[in-house]
Structure formats: structure tokens, C-alpha cells
C-alpha positions as CSV (number, residue, x, y, z in Angstrom):
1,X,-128.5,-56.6,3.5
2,X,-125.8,-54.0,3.4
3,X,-121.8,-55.2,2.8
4,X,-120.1,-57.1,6.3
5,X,-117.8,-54.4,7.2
6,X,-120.9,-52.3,7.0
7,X,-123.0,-54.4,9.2
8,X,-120.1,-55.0,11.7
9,X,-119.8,-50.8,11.8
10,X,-123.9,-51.4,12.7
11,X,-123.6,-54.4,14.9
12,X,-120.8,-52.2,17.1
13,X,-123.6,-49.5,17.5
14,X,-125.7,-52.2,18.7
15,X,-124.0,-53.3,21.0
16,X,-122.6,-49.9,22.3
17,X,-126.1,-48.4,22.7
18,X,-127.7,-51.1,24.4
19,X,-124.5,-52.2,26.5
20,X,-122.3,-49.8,27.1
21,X,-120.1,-50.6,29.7
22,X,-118.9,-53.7,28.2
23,X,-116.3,-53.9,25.6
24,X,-117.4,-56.1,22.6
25,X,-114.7,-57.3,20.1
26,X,-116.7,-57.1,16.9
27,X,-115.2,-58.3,13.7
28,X,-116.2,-59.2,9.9
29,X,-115.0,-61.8,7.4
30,X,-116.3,-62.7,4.0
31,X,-115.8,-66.1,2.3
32,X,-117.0,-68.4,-0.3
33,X,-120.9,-68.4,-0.1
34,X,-121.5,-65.7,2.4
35,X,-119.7,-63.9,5.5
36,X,-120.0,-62.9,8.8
37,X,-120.0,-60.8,11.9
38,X,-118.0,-62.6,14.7
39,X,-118.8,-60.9,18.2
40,X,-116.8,-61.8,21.7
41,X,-116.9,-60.5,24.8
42,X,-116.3,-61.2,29.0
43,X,-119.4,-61.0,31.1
44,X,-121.9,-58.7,30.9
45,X,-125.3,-59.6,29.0
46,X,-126.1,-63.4,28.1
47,X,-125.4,-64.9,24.8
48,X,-129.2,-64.6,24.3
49,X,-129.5,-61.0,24.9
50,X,-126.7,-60.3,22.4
51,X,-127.9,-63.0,19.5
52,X,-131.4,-60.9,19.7
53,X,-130.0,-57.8,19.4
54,X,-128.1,-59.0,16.0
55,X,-130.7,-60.7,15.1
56,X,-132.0,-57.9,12.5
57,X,-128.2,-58.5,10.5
58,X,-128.6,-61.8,9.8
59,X,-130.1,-62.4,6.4
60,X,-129.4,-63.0,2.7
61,X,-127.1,-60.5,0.9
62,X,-126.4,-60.7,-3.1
63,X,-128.1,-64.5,-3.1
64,X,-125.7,-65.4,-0.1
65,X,-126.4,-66.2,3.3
66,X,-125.1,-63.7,5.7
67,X,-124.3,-65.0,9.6
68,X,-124.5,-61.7,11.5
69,X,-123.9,-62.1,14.8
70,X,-121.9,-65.6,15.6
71,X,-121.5,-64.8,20.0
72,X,-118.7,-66.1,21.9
73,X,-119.1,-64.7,25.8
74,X,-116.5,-65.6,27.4
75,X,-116.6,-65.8,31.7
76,X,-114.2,-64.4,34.2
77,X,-113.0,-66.3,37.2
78,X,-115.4,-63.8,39.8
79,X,-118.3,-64.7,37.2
80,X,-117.3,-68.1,37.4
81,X,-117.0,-68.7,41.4
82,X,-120.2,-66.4,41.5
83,X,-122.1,-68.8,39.9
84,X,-120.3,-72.1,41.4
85,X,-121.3,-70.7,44.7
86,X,-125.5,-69.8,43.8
87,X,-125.3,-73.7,42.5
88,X,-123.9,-75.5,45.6
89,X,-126.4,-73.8,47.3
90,X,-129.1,-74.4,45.4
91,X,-128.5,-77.9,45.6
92,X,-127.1,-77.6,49.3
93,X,-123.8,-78.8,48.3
94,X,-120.1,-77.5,49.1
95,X,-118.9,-75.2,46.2
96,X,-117.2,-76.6,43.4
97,X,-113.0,-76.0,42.7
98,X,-113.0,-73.6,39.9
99,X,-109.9,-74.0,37.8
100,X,-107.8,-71.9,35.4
101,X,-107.4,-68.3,36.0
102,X,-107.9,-66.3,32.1
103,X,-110.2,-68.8,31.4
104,X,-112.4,-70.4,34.2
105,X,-113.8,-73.3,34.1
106,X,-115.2,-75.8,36.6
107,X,-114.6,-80.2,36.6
108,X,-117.0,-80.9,39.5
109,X,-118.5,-84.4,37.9
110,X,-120.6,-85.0,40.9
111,X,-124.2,-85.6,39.7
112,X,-127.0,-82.9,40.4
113,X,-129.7,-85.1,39.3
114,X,-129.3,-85.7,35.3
115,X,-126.6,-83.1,35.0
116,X,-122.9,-83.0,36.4
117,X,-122.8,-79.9,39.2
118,X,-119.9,-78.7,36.7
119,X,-122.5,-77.9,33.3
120,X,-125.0,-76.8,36.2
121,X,-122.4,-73.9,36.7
122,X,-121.3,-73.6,33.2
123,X,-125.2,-73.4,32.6
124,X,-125.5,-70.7,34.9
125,X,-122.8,-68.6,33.4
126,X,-124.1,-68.6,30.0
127,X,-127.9,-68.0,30.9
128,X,-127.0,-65.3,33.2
129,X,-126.6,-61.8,32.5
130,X,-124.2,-59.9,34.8
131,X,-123.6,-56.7,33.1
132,X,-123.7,-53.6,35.4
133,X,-124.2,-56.2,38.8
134,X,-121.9,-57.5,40.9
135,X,-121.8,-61.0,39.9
136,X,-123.0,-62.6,43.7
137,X,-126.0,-60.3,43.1
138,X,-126.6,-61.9,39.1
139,X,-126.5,-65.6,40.6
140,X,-128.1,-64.2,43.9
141,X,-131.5,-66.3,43.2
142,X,-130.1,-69.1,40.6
143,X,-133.0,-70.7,41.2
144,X,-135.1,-68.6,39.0
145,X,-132.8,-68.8,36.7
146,X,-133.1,-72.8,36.0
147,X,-136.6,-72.4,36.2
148,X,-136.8,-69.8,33.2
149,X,-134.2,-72.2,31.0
150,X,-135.7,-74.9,31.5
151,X,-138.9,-73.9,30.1
């Protein structure tokens, strides 16, 4: 495995290529025992599409383990309300009070049967990709969605 700053310059190309309307905040660190590629970004594809697409820079570099690729997708408020709305109605409730403005987030404790309706909608944000789609079309059939992660 190549050097971190070289595998962040990688990771960025990535990421660019295969998304590239969103803006990715990729940076590198080393420390004792290994290093790593820290990757943020608002909306666009799910954590899972972007930990398999940095998959290939994880590995072990001069005997030390190398953590390409930790995510951190962070949701704005339309994402957020998009998704509190596609889980009311999948569970023919009245949508939930989404709170905070930079970073959304929903308190709704009102059970859904083993989960709280507030993770349901915190669920749906992270499984759900809403690059290049208006986000009431992303959570348009939520439904699916649960279906697929819970599997």
C-alpha cells in the first residue's frame, strides 16, 4: 500500500470520478501503528456506497495497518425532513419535529414497533443515497428501503 498522503490524492479521484457533484472533504493522518484516510461529506451517496468505493485503500502498509476510508456523511435539514416525511407515512403517522438547522437531527421517541420513529428517520438518512435527486424523490418509496436493510 502506497504512503497516506498518496492514498488520500487516490481516494479524492475516487470519489470525484464516481461522484462528482458532491464535495468530499478528504484528509490523511499518520500515527503510531498505522494512519488513515478520514472522508466527510453532506448528502449525496450512502455511507455504504462510499466505504466500497475505498475499500481497495484499506490494507497493510510497511507491517502497519492502514484505515483508508473512515466515512462521516453528514445530512442537511431538506435531507432530513425528506426522510422524516417518507417515514410518517410509511407508518401513517404525522411527521416528526426536525430540530437544529447545520446539523439536523430528529427526537421523535414515539415507538414504531421495536425502534423509536426518530432512529427510523436517522435510519433512513444514512441508508439512503440522495446524490443527483431531489431528496422527496430519494425517500419517495422508503419502504423499499427498510426492506433492503433489513435483510
Amino acid at each position: 500500500m502506497k504512503d497516506v498522503k498518496q492514498a488520500a490524492k487516490e481516494v479524492r479521484k475516487v470519489l470525484k470520478a464516481r461522484w462528482p457533484l458532491t464535495k468530499f472533504s478528504v484528509r490523511s493522518k499518520s500515527y503510531a501503528g498505522g494512519s488513515s484516510v478520514d472522508i466527510e461529506w453532506t448528502d449525496g451517496p450512502a455511507e455504504a456506497e462510499v466505504r466500497e468505493a475505498t475499500k481497495p485503500f484499506k490494507g497493510y502498509a510497511n507491517g502497519y495497518y492502514n484505515k483508508y476510508g473512515n466515512t462521516s456523511r453528514h445530512t442537511s435539514r431538506a435531507v432530513m425532513v425528506a426522510a422524516a416525511k417518507a417515514v410518517a407515512s410509511l407508518y401513517g403517522m404525522p411527521v416528526p419535529k426536525i430540530l437544529g438547522d447545520d446539523r439536523p437531527y430528529c427526537t421523535d421517541l414515539t415507538r414504531v414497533g421495536d425502534e423509536a420513529l426518530c432512529d427510523e428517520v436517522h435510519r433512513a438518512t444514512w441508508a439512503t443515497s440522495v446524490y443527483d435527486k431531489n431528496p422527496d424523490e430519494a425517500f419517495a418509496d422508503w419502504h423499499a428501503y427498510k426492506v433492503l436493510f433489513s435483510q
